[in-house]
N, C-alpha and C positions, 0 to 999 in steps of 0.2 A: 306886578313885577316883583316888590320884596316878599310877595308871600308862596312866587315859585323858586327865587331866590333861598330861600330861608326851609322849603322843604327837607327831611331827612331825604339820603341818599336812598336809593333800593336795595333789599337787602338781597346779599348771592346766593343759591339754593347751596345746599350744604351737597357736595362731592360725594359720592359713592366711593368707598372703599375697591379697589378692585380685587376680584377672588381670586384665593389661590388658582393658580391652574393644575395642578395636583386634584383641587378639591371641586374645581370645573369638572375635568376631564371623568372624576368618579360621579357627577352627579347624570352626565350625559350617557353613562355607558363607554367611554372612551377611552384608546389603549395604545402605547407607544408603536406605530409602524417596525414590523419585524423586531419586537422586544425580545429576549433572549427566554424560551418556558423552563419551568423545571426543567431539570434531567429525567424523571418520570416521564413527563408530558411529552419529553424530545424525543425520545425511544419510541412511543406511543404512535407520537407524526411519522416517524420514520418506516417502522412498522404498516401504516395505516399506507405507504409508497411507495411496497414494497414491487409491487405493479411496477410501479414508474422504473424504481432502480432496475430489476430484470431486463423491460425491456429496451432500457435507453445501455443497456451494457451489449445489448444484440445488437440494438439497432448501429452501435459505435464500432462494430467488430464486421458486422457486415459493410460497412462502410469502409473502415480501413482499407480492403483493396482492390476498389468498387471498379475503379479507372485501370487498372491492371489485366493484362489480357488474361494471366491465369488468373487472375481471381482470388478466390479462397483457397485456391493450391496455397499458394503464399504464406498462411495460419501453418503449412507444416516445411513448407520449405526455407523457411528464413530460419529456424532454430538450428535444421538440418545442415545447411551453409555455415553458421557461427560453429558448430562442431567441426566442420571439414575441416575449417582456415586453424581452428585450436589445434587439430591432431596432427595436420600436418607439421605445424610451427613447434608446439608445445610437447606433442609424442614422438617426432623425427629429428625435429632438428637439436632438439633438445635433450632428447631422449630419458624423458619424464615416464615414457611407457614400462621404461624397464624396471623391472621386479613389481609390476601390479597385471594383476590375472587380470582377465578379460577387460582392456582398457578403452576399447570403445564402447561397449555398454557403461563404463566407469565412467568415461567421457561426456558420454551424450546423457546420462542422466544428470549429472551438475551439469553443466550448458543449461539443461532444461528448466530444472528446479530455480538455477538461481537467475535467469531470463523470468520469470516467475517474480522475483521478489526485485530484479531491477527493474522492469518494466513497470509494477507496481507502482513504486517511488516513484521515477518520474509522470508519470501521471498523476502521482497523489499533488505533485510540485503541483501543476499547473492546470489543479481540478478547478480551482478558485480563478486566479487571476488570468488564465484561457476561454472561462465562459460567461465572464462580466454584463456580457447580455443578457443571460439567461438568468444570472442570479439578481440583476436589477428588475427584470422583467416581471418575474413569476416570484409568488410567497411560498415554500416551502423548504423543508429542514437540509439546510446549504449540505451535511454528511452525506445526504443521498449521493451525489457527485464522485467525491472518494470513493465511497462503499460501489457504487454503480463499475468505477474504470479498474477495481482491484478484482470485480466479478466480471470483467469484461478478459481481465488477464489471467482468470481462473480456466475460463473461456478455452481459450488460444492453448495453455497448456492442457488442457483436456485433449484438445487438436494432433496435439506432440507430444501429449504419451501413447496415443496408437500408432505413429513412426516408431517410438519407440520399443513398444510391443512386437513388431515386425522385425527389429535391430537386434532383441535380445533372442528371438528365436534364430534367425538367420543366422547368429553370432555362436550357437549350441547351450543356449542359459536355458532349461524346463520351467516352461510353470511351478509354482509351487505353494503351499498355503498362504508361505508370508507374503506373497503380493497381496493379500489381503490388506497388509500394515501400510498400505500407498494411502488407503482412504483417513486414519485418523492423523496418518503424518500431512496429508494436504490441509487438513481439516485445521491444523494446528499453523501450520505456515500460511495458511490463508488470513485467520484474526491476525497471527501477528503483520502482514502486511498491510494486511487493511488500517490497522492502529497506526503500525509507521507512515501509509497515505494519509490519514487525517492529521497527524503530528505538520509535515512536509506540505497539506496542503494549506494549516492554516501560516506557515513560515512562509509561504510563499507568497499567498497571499497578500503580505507585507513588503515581500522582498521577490520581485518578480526575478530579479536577476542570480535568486539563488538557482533557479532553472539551467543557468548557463554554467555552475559550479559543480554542479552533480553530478555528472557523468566523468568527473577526475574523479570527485569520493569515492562512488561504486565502482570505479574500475579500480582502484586502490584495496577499498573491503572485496570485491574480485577476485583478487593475488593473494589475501591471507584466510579464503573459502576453501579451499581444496576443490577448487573448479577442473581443472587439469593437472590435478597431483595431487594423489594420497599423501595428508598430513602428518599420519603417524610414522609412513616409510620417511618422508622428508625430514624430520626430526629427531628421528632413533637413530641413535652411533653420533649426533650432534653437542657440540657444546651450545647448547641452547638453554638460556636463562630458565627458572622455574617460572616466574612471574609470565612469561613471553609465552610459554606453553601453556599457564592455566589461562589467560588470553583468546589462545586458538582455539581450546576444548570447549571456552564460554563461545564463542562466537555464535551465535545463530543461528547466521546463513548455512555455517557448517553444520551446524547439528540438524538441520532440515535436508541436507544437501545427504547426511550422512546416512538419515533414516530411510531416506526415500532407496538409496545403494544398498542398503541392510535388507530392506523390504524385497526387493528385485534382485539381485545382484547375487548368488548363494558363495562365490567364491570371496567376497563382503562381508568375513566374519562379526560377531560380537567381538573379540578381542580390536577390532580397529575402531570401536566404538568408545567417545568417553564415556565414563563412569557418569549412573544416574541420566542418561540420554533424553528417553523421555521426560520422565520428570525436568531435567532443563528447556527442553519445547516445550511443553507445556509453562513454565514458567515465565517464558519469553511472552509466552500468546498472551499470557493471562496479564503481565504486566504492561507490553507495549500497546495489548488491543484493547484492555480494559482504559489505563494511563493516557493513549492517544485519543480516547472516545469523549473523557471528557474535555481535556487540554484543546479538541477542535469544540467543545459545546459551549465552552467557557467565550468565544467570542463567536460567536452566532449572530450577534445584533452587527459586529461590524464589517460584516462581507457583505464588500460592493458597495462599501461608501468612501467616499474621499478617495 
């Protein structure tokens, strides 16, 4: 007895240190779920679905007015509609039409254009936080989405510029070379809307109820486009601030709204055009589409979590 009494204790096996998991995760091969790639690599993914984006912008547009009895009528008659209800209100009651030449082709090309860059936006709102299934679901680069509904609304106005083609001849406007100038002014109002959907849809993202605020904004930026009223006739013989007019001449939407009336339109001189036109589209594109491209890459890892 005193000599089990009287034994040393047993000694404890000495603990393992436990491994980083940093330095785990690189010894297995293993990589954070939906980690955020380079910006190279994100282009590259994107690029590589470009498949995907195409036909989920079709497959989204044929659906839009799948349960509708006309159908795809619809792609040209809804734009056609928001023009009637402006010209009646905005050219008759108001009589906005006076002193601008041809003001239904005036009309229905802003209608058209800037349905173009509202519809956009809100889609870009609720690319993200409308398709939470899709992006929990499936691993691929969440911009597809944005880019996908901004090509879906490239789409629809393609639909309603040949309404429009029919409107400008019916109206006595000729063909001319500069309808040529529709493809690089789309071409230019497209990045830029595409950038402002990735912008709106990572904000959304976040803030689902900015969806419900939006449609004051644009109806606000709306009223300062020259949608149904020539800006230049509206503010010439004005006491209107200088600040407040170089404002309206940067605006965007107008300057997209503007070219497209320049391009179409021949009674749409260059004198109603701001100074340097292009050159400001182009600069809108390159900073909102380049600007929003990354600003939505920068949080890639965290859509559709929490």
């Amino acid at each position: 007895m005193s000599q089990v009494l009287d034994a040393p204790p047993p000694q404890e096996a000495p603990r393992s240190t436990p491994e980083d998991p940093a330095a785990l995760a690189a010894r297995y091969g293993l990589s954070v779920s939906g980690a955020r790639p380079s910006l190279s690599a994100y282009v590259r993914q994107l690029w590589q679905r470009r498949h995907f984006i195409s036909s989920f912008s079709t497959a989204k547009l044929t659906a839009q007015y799948s349960r509708a009895k006309l159908g795809q009528v619809w792609q040209v008659l809804t734009p056609l509609l928001n023009a009637a209800v402006y010209y009646f209100i905005f050219g008759k009651l108001m009589g906005t039409s006076r002193g601008v030449p041809d003001f239904i082709p005036f009309l229905v090309t802003g209608v058209f254009v800037w349905t173009f860059t509202q519809s956009s936006v809100m889609a870009g709102t609720r690319a993200i936080s409308g398709n939470l299934g899709l992006v929990r679901a499936l691993h691929f680069p969440r911009a597809s989405l944005p880019v996908s509904f901004c090509l879906q609304q490239l789409q629809q106005l393609l639909f309603s510029m040949c309404a429009l083609v029919v409107i400008l001849l019916a109206t006595g406007v000729p063909p001319a070379p500069s309808w040529l100038l529709v493809v690089p002014a789309l071409a230019l109002q497209f990045v830029f809307n595409t950038g402002l959907a990735l912008i709106m849809a990572r904000m959304g993202s976040k803030t689902p109820d900015l969806a419900q605020l939006m449609p004051f904004l644009l109806r606000t930026w709306m009223y300062t486009s020259g949608v149904m009223w020539s800006l230049t006739r509206l503010t010439d013989g004005q006491d209107v601030p200088s600040f407040v007019r170089t404002l309206l001449q940067l605006n965007p939407a107008a300057a997209y709204i503007d070219l497209m009336r320049f391009a179409l339109i021949d009674s749409f001189t260059a004198d109603q055009l701001p100074p340097h036109i292009w050159a400001l589209a182009a600069g809108w594109a390159l900073l909102v589409g380049v600007g929003g491209f990354i600003y939505f890459w920068k949080a890639e890892e965290t859509y559709g979590r929490g």
